[in-house]
C-alpha positions in Angstrom: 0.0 0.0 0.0 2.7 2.3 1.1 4.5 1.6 -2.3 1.6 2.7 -4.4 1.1 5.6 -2.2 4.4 6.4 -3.3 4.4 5.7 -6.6 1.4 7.9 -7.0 3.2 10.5 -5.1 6.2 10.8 -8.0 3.8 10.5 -10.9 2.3 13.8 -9.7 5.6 15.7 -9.2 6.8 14.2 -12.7 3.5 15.4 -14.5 3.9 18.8 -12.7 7.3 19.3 -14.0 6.5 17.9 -17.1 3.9 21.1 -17.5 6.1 23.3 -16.2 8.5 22.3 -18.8 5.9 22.8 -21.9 5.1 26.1 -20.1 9.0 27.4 -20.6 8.6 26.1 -24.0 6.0 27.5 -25.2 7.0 30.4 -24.1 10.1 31.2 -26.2 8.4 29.2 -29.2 8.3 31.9 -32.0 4.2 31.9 -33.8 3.7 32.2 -36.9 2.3 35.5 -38.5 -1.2 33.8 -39.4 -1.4 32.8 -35.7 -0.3 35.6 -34.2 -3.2 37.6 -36.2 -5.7 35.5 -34.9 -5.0 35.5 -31.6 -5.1 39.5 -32.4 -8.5 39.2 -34.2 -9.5 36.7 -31.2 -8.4 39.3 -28.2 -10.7 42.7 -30.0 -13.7 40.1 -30.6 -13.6 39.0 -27.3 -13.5 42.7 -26.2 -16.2 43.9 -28.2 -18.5 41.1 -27.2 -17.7 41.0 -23.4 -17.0 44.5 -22.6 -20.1 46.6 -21.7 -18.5 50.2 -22.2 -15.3 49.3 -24.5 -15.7 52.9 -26.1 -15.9 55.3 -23.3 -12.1 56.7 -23.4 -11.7 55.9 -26.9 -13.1 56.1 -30.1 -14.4 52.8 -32.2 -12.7 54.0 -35.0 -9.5 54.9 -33.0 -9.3 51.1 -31.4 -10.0 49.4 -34.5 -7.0 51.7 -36.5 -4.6 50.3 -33.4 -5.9 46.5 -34.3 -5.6 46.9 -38.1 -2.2 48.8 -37.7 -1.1 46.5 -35.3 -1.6 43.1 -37.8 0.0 45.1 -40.8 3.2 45.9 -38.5 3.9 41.8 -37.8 6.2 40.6 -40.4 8.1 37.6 -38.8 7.1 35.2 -36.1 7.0 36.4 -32.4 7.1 34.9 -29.2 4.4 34.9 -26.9 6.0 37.3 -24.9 7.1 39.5 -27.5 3.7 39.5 -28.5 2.7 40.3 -25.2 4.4 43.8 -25.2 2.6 45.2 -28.8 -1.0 43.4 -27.9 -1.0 44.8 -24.1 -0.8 48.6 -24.6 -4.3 47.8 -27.4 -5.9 46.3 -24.5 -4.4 49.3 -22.2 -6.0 51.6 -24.7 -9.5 51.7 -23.8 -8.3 52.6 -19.7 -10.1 50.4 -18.1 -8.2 50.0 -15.7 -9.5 46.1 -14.7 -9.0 44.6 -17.9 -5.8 43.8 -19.6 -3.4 41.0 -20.4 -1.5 39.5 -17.6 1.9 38.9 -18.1 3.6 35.6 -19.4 5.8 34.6 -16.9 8.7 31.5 -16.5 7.5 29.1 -13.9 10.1 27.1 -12.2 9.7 23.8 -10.1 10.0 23.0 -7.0 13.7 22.4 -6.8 14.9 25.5 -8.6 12.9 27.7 -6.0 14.5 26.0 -3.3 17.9 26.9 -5.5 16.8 30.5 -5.5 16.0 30.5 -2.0 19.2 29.2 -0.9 21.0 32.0 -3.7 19.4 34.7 -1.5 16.8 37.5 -1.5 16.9 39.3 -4.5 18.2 43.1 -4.9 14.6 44.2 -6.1 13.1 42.7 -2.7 15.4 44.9 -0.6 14.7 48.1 -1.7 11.5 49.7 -0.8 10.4 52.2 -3.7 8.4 55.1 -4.5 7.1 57.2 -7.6 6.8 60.7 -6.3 6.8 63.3 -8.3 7.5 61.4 -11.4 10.5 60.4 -9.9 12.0 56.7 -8.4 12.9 57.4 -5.2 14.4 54.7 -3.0 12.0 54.9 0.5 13.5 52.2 2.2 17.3 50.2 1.9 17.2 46.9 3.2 20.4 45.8 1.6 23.8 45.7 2.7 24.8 48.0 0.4 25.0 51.0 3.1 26.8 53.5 0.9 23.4 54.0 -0.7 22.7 57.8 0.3 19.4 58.7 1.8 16.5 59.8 -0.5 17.8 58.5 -3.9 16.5 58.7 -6.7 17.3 56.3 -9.0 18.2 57.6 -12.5 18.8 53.6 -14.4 19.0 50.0 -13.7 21.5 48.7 -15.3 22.2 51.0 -17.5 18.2 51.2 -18.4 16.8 54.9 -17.9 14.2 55.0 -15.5 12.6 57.4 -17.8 12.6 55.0 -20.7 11.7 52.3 -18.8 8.9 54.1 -17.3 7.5 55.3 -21.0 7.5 51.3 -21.8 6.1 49.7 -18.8 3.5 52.7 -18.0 1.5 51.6 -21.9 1.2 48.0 -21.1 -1.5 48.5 -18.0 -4.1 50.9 -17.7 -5.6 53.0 -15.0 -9.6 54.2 -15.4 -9.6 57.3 -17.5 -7.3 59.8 -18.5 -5.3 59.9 -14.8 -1.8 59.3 -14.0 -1.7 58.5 -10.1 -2.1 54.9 -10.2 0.3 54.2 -12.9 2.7 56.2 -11.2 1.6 54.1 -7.6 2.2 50.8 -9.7 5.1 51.5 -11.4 7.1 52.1 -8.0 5.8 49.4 -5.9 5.9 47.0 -9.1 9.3 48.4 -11.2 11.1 44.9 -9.9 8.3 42.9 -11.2 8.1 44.7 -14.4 11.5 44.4 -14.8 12.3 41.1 -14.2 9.4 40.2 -16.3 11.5 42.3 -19.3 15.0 41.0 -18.5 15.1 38.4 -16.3 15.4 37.7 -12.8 18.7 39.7 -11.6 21.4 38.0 -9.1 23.0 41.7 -8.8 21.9 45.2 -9.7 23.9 48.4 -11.3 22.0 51.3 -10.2 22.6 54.7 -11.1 21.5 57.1 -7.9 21.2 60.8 -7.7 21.3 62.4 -4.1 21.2 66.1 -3.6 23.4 67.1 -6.8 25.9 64.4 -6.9 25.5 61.2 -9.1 26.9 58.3 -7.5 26.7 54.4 -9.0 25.8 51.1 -6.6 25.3 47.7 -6.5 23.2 45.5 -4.9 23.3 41.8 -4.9 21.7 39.1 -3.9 21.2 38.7 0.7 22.1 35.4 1.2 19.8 34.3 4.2 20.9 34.6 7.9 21.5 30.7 8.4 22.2 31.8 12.6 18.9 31.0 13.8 19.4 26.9 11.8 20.3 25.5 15.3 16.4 26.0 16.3 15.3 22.7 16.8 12.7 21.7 13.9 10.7 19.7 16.6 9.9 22.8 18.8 6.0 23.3 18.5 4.6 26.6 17.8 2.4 28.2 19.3 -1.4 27.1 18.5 -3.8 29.8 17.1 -6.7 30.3 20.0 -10.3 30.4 19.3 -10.0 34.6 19.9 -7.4 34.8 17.6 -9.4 32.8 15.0 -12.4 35.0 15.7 -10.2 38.5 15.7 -9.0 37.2 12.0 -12.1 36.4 10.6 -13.6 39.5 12.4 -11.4 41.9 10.9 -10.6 40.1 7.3 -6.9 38.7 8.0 -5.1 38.5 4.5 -3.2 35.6 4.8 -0.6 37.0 1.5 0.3 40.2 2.9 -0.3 39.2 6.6 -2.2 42.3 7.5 -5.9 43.1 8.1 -8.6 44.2 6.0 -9.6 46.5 8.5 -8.4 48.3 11.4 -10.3 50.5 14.2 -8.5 52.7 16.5 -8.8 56.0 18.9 -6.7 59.2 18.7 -6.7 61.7 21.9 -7.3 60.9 25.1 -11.3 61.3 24.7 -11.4 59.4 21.7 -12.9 61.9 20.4 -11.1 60.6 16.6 -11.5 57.4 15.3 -9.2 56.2 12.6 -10.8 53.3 10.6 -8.2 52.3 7.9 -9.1 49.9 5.1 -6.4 48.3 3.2 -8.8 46.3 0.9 -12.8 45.5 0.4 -12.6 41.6 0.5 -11.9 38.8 3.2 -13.4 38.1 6.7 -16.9 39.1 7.9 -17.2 42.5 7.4 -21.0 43.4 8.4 -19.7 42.1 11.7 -16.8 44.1 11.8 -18.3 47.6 10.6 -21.4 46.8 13.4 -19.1 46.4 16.0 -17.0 49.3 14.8 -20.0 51.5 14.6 -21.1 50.3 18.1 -17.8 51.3 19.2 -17.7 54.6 17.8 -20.9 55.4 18.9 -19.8 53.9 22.7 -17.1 55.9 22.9 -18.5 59.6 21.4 -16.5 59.7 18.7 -17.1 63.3 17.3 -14.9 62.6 14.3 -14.4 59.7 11.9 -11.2 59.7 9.6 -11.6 57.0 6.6 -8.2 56.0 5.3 -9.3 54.3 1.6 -4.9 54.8 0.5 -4.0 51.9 -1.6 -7.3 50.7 -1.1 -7.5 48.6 -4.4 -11.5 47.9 -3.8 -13.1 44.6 -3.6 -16.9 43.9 -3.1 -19.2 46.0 -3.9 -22.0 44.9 -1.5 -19.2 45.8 1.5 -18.7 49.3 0.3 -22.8 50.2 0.4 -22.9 48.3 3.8 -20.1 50.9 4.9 -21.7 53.5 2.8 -25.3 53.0 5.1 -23.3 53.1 8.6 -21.8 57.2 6.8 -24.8 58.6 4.9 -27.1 61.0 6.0 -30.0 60.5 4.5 -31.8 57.9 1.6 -29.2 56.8 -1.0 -29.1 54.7 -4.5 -25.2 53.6 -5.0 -25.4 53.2 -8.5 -26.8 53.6 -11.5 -28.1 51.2 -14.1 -25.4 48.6 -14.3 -24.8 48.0 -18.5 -23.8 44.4 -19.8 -23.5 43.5 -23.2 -26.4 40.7 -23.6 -29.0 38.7 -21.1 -26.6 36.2 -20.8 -23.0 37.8 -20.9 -22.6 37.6 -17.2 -23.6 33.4 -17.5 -21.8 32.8 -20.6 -18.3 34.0 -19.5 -18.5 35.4 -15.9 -19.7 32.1 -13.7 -18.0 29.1 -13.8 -16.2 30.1 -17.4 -13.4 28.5 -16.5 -12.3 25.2 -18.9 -11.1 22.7 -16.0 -13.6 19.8 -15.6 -14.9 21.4 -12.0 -15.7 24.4 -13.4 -17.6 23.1 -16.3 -19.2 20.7 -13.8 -20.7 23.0 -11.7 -21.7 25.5 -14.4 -24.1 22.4 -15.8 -25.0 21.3 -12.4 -26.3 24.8 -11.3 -27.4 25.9 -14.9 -31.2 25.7 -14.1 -30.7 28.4 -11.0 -28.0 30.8 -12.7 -29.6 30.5 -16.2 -32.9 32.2 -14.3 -31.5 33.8 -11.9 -30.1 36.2 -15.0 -33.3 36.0 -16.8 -34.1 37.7 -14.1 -32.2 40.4 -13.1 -31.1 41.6 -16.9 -33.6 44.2 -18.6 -33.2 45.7 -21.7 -34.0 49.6 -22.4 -35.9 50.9 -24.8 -32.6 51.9 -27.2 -31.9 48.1 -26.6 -29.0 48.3 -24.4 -29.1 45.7 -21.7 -28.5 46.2 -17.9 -28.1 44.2 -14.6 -30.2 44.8 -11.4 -27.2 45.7 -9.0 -27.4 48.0 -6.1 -30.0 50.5 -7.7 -32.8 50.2 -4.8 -33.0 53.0 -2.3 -31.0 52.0 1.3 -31.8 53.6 4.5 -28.8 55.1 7.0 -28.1 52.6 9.8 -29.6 53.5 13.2 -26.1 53.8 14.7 -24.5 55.8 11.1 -22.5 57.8 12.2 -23.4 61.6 12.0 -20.2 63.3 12.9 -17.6 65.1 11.2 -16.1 62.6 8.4 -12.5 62.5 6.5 -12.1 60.3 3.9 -8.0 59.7 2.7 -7.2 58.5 -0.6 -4.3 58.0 -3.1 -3.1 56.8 -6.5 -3.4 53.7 -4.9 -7.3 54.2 -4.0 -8.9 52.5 -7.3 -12.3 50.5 -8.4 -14.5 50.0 -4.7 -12.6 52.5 -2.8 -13.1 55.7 -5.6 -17.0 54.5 -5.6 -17.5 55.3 -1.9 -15.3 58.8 -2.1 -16.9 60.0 -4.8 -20.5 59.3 -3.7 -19.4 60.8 0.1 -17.8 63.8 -1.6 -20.9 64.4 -4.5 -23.2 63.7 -1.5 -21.0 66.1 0.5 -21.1 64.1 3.0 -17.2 64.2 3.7 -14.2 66.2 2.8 -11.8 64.4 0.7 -7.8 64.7 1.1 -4.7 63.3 -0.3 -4.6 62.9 -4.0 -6.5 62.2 -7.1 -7.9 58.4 -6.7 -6.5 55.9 -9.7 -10.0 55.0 -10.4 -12.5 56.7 -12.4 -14.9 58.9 -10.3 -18.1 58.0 -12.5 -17.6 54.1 -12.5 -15.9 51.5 -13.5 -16.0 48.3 -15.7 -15.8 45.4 -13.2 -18.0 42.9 -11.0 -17.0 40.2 -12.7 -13.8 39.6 -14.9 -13.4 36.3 -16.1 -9.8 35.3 -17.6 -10.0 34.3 -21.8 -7.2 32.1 -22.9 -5.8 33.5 -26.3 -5.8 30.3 -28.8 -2.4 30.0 -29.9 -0.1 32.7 -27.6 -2.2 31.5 -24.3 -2.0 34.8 -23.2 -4.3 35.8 -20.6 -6.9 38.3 -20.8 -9.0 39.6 -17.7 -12.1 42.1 -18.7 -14.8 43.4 -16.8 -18.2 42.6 -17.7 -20.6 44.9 -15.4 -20.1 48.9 -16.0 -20.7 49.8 -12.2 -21.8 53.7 -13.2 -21.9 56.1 -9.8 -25.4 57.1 -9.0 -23.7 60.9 -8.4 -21.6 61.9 -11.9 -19.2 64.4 -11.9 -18.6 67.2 -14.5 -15.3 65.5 -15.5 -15.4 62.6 -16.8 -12.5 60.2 -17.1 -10.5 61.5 -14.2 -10.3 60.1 -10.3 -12.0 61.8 -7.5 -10.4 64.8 -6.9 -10.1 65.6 -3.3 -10.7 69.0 -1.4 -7.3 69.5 -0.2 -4.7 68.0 -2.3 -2.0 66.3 -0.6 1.1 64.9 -2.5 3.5 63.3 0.0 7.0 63.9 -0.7 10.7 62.1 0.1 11.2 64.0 2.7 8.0 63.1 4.5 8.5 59.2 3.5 12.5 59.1 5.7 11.4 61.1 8.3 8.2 58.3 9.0 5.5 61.8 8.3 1.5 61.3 7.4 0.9 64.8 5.4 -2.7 64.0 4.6 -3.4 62.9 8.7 -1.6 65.6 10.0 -3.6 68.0 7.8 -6.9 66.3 8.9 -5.6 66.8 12.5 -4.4 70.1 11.8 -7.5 71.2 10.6 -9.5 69.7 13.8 -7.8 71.7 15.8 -8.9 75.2 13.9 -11.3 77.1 15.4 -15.0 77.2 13.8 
């Protein structure tokens, strides 16, 4: 028995690096011009079918010149991942800022990341970075390389202008509309990841550093890892998570990736008379819990002010931000308007269960009879024949313990989809004064709700599109642009070494004025 067991045991890990190994192959196998076409003709037929509002920052005529130009420009056989970098900035080109092709990355087996692991940490994972300003400023050195100087900016990666880079990477992703702030909040906290996805990963890297007026040139290599701590015996038994600490986790949405909560709750002054509630994202844990015990809490303690931090908030569920939204309004509210889809069916056809692994296609048959009516449903079409989705449109009362103080809201670049929905119906609704800087996602709505993931035939690149346009019951003037806040905060180096929080120390300053 135990020899089967076994034997069943290596014919998993020999199948699994068998895929990995057609993976890497495919992926430096050159296609041939007809095939790269038709993945081309696949990926803008599969937009214009799934996407509900594929024309809202661009022109049909402008997005089908880029496709035709585009085929007429491939004149010799490309690899998926040069394909990758002339089909992604098309896709980028409608800014929508959830859809777009993911990158084609080299997977590597078991063995070769335990290789890497012993190598080291890699250079890009000790340096903490920052666009600010348009610049690349190093916020953080975590290497050994001390004779970095403090607030660097960094000028070129081996050799490779920042500028140049930036120009490159900045096309292949999109943000929602016409703004800058969260391609500028990307491209510092991902540069390593774009790079490396460009030139490989790097054992050592040549960078080129400006610090006041002088240019100086560093390296950083690889941090081989402490082994010190190896005479830990392996048999020593950790500590067991208690039933409170299950309950604190689920309670506050414990991200078990980044190891931090979803939410946070806590008191400034002595009076707690300010309460900070800071949400890093709209997803994990039970969050009608959470927000009626922090509201119960609030209320408890007299809280005369309420300062929401949405920075780098990248949204989540939309349900949980008009729960949150009913604990902060004053009055009746609708969150958003008619949500558009492209047919009765889209959301069915290629939003649940789309996938193509037997499960998936399973379960789509098995619960066909309740999702097949369930959209029948809830999708209406319009009298100009444009279809829609039932989704938060009915009227919601207040809570009974909403708050009714004075209310902050902080938001960033980093403040996109879920997050800019909530600012910019408590700003429209003037509710609460906005600060920081223009969100990354659209004020007006977004394209999301659902974003399945379309295999390209041939390249099998990966394409993720929204299928629900999620328009904001209160539209601004300008559209295409983020929620712009009432008093605009940009953070600069400066503030990031010496550990400051311009956009809370304004709110605070600002408490403290008299009436």
């Amino acid at each position: 028995m135990c020899k089967k067991i076994l034997g069943l045991v290596v014919l998993i890990q020999l199948c699994g690096c068998s895929s990995i190994k057609q993976h890497n192959a495919q992926l430096i196998k050159p296609l041939s011009i007809e095939k790269i076409k038709e993945d081309i003709d696949f990926t803008y037929t599969k937009m214009q079918r799934m996407h509900p509002k594929l024309y809202w920052y661009i022109s049909k005529k402008d997005l089908d010149y880029k496709f035709d130009s585009l085929k007429t420009t491939i004149k010799k056989p490309l690899t998926p991942y040069e394909l990758y970098t002339q089909l992604s900035p098309l896709v980028a080109a409608i800014k929508q800022g959830h859809s777009g092709l993911s990158i084609p990355r080299k997977q590597y087996t078991k063995k070769e990341i335990a290789a890497l692991n012993k190598k080291g940490k890699g250079p890009f994972s000790q340096l903490e970075m920052e666009y600010l300003d348009q610049k690349l400023y190093i916020v953080k050195n975590n290497s050994l390389s001390k004779n970095i100087p403090e607030k660097s900016e960094i000028l070129s990666i081996n050799k490779h202008k920042i500028d140049s880079l930036a120009a490159v990477f900045e096309k292949r992703f999109a943000s929602d509309g016409f703004n800058k702030t969260f391609k500028y909040r990307k491209l510092g906290k991902s540069i390593g990841d774009l790079y490396t996805s460009e030139f490989g990963l790097q054992d050592s890297l040549l960078l080129e550093l400006k610090s006041q007026d002088s240019i100086k040139w560093c390296v950083v290599k690889r941090l081989k890892p402490d082994t010190s701590n190896t005479t830990k015996k392996k048999t020593e038994k950790q500590p067991k998570t208690t039933t409170v600490a299950k309950k604190e986790k689920k309670l506050w949405g414990y991200d078990s990736n980044t190891k931090i909560f979803s939410r946070n709750l806590h008191f400034l002054e002595k009076d707690s008379s300010i309460a900070v509630l800071k949400i890093n994202r709209f997803r994990y844990g039970n969050y009608k819990k959470c927000y009626q015990y922090c509201f119960d809490q609030i209320q408890q303690l007299k809280s005369k002010t309420l300062i929401l931090d949405l920075r780098d908030n990248p949204g989540g569920s939309l349900a949980e931000i008009v729960e949150l939204y009913s604990y902060l309004a004053d009055s009746s509210f609708v969150f958003l308007q008619k949500s558009d889809i492209t047919s009765r069916f889209s959301l069915y056809k290629y939003g649940v269960f789309s996938g193509k692994k037997w499960y998936q296609k399973t379960l789509k048959i098995i619960s066909t009879p309740f999702t097949f009516g369930y959209f029948w449903a809830s999708t209406h079409k319009n009298a100009n024949g444009q279809y829609y989705y039932n989704m938060f449109q009915n009227q919601y009362k207040p809570k009974s313990k909403a708050f009714k103080g004075t209310l902050y809201v902080l938001v960033n670049g980093g403040s996109f989809s879920a997050s800019c929905l909530i600012s910019n119906e408590l700003k429209e609704s003037k509710r609460a004064t906005i600060v920081g800087n223009e969100t990354g996602g659209a004020a007006n709505g977004t394209v999301a709700g659902i974003m399945p993931e379309i295999m390209l035939p041939h390249s099998k690149l990966k394409m993720h599109l929204g299928l629900i346009a999620c328009i904001a019951a209160h539209q601004t003037p300008i559209d295409g642009r983020g929620v712009m806040p009432h008093q605009v905060i940009i953070p600069t180096i400066e503030d990031r070494y010496s550990k400051k929080d311009p956009e809370m120390e304004w709110v605070l300053k600002n408490l403290k004025k008299p009436n």
